[in-house]
BALOBA-1460 file (C-alpha; in Angstrom, 3 decimals):
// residues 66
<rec num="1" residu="x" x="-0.055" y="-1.383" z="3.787"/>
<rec num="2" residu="x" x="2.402" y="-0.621" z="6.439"/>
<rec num="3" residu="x" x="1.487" y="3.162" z="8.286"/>
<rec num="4" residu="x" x="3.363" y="6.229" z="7.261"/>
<rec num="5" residu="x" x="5.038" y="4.366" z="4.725"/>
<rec num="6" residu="x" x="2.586" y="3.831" z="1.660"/>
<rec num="7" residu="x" x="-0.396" y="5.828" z="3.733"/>
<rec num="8" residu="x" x="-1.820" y="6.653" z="6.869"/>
<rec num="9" residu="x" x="-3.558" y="4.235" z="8.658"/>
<rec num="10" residu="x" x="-7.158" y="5.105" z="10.666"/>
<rec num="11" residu="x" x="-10.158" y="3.375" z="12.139"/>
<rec num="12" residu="x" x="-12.897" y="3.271" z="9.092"/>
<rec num="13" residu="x" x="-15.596" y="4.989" z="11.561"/>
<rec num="14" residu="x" x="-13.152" y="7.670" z="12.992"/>
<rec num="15" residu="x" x="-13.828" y="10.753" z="11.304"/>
<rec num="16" residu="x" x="-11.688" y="13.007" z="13.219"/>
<rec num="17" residu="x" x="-8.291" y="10.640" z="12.660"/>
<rec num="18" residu="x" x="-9.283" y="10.406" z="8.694"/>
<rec num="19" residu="x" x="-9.130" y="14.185" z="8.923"/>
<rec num="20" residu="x" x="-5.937" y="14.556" z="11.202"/>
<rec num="21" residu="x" x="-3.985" y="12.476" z="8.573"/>
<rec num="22" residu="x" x="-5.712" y="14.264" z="5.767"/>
<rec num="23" residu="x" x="-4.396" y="17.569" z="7.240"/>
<rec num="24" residu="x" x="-0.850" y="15.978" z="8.051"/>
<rec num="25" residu="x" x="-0.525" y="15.327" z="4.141"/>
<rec num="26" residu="x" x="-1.735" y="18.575" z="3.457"/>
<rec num="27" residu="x" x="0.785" y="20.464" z="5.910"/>
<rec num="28" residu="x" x="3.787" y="18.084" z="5.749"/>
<rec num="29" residu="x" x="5.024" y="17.824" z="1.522"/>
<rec num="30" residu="x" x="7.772" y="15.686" z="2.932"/>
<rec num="31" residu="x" x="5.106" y="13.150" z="4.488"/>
<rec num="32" residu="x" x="3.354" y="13.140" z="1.296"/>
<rec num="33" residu="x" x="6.611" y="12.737" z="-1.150"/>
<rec num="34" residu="x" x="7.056" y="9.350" z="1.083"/>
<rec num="35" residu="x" x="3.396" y="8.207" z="0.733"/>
<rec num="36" residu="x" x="3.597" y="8.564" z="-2.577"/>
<rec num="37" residu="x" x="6.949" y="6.972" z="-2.838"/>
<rec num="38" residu="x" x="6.080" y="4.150" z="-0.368"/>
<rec num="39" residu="x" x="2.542" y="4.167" z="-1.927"/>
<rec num="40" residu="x" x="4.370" y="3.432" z="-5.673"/>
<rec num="41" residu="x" x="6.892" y="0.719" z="-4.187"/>
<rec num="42" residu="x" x="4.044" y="-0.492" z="-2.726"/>
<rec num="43" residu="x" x="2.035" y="-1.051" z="-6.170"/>
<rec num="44" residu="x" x="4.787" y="-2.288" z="-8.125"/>
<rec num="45" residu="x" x="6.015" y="-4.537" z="-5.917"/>
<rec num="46" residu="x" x="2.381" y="-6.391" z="-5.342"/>
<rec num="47" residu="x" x="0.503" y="-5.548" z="-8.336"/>
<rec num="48" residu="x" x="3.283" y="-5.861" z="-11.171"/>
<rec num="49" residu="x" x="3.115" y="-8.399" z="-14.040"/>
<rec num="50" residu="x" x="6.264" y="-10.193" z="-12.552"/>
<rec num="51" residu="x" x="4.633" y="-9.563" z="-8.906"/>
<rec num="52" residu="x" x="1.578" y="-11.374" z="-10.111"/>
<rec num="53" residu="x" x="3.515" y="-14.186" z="-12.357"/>
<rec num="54" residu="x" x="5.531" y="-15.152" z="-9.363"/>
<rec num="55" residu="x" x="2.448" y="-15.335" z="-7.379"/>
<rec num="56" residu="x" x="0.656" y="-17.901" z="-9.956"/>
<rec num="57" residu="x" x="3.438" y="-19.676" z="-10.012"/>
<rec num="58" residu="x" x="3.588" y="-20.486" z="-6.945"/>
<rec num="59" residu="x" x="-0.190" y="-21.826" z="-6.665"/>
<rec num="60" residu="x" x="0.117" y="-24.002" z="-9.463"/>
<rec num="61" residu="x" x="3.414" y="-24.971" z="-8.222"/>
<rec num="62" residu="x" x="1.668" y="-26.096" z="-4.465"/>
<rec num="63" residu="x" x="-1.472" y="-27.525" z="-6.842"/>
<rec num="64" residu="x" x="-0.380" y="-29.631" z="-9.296"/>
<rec num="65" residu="x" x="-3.871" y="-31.173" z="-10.007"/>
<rec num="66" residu="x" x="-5.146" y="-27.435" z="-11.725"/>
């Protein structure tokens, strides 16, 4: 995840800076069209069938003994 492109990036324990970016998404539709946007590019380009083919194929291409 890269911050402000495919979400907004906080400190687990910081309440008040998971808040702040929850109210920047809420006030700012343009900020949240590019999450979502960034967020989607995001997901298809790590979590797509080809995505995840290429990635096998590379392990058993650096392993040849599995």
């Amino acid at each position: 995840m890269e911050h402000e492109r495919d979400g907004l990036l906080t400190a687990i324990d910081d309440v008040e800076a998971i808040a702040a970016s929850l109210t920047r998404i809420r006030n700012d539709s343009t900020l949240a069209e590019n999450l979502v946007a960034g967020g989607r590019a995001t997901l298809e380009n790590t979590f797509s069938r080809r995505a995840i083919t290429q990635e096998y194929i590379k392990l058993f291409s650096s392993h040849p003994t599995l």
